[in-house]
Phi, psi and omega in degrees: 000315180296335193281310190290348167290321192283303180306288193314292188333310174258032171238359166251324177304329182276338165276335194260346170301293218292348174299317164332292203286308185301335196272335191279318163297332181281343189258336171320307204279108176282177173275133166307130173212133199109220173314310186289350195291275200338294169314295231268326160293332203309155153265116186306137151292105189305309203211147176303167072002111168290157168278123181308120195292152163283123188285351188280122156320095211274120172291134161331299183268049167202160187258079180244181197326323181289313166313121195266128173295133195044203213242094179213184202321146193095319209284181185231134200202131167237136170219133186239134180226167178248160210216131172242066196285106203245084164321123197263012189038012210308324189236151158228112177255184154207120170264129150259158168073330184126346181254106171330116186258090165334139166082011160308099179231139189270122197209108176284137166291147172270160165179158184298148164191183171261157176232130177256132169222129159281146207195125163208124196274114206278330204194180193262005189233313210264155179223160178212106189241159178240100162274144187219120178198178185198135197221161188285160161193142176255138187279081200209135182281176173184128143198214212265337205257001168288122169314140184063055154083008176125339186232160186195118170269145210248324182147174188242187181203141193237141183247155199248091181243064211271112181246105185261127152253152175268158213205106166239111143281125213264352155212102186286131203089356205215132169318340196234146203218047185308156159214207173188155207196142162258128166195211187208130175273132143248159205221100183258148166261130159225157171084014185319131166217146194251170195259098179355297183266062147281136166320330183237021148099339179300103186249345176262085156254154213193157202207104181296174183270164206214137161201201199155153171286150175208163179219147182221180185213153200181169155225154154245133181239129163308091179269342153183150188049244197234037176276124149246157162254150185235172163176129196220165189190105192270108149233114200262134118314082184230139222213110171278080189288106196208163190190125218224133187205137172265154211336307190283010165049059135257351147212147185244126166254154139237119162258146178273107164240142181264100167303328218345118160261163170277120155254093184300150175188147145195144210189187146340117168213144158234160177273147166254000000 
């Protein structure tokens, strides 16, 4: 019985410690206060916050994170140059009349224009583009059997030479972007007119249509976002059939000329 006194006794002295102890700690601990309230007030976060996406806008003229480097398969390029086309005269025959006058040569003006060309890349190395421009060139024979004193201006022409090529690019992705390419031109002569004070009178000139292969070697350089500079350089094999007759069409020259012309260009290009 004394035993069973002694346990209880000391099962209430032990509920009354600990009772003690909490409350001494609860009067012990003052409330955060200060620097430290914030935390201790703060409201738990359920979930982080996404980082707000960025509003700015990539301008036509920039190079941004988004901008795709060089040039490969899918793109599309509209390009404007400026053009220079340089007849190479190589070969000459000339007939008047039916008789070959020997030692005769055909000699075209160079000249300038804008070239508008389209471009699309078939593959990241290969391409297939189209050029178009049309340029004026005045026309005059010479030699020892030419008629009206050795020289004779024959007249002008404006020529249409729409040229499609193939284009193999050798880095493709990369800003500076060389190729080289085969294809093939054709060629109409309009607006001929022969020259009004000639000496024999050709006031008709007239040019059958013409073509030929040709090749070319270029680059394209990224200059920022999806703006390039191009500069290309075209040699056509082309052959000139033409032939000048006066009013009462009694007399006729026809001539044969190997124009093959050099076609210089460089300009602009964007991409789509």
């Amino acid at each position: 019985m004394a035993k069973i006194r002694s346990l209880l006794t000391a099962m209430v002295a032990g509920v009354a410690a600990l009772s003690g102890t909490a409350k001494a700690q609860s009067v012990a601990a003052p409330a955060a206060t200060g620097a430290n309230a914030q935390y201790v007030n703060a409201p738990i976060m359920k979930q982080i916050p996404n980082a707000p996406r960025p509003t700015g806008h990539c301008g036509i003229f920039e190079t941004c994170a988004s901008t795709k480097i060089g040039l490969g398969r899918g793109d599309f390029m509209i390009r404007l140059s400026g053009v220079g086309v340089l007849p190479q005269d190589r070969d000459s025959r000339v007939w008047a009349n039916g008789t070959e006058l020997k030692n005769s040569h055909i000699s075209t003006t160079n000249q300038a224009m804008p070239e508008l060309t389209l471009e699309y890349f078939l593959t990241d190395n290969l391409s297939v583009d189209l050029i178009a421009t049309s340029t004026r060139h005045e026309v005059s024979a010479s030699g020892p059997n030419i008629p009206a004193g050795g020289h004779l201006d024959v007249g002008s022409a404006w020529v249409l030479p729409p040229t499609l090529t193939f284009a193999w690019h050798f880095r493709p992705h990369k800003r500076f972007n060389p190729y080289v390419g085969v294809g093939a031109t054709a060629m109409w002569f309009h607006s001929m007119h022969g020259n009004q004070g000639s000496p024999l009178g050709l006031t008709k000139l007239n040019s059958g249509f013409t073509g030929g292969p040709s090749v070319n070697v270029g680059f394209d350089y990224q200059i920022v976002g999806n703006w390039f500079f191009n500069a290309d350089v075209k040699q056509m094999f082309v052959r000139m059939h033409a032939w000048a007759q006066n009013e009462a069409e009694t007399v006729r020259v026809k001539a044969h000329e190997s124009l093959d012309p050099t076609v210089v260009s460089a300009g602009i290009a964007y991409r789509f």
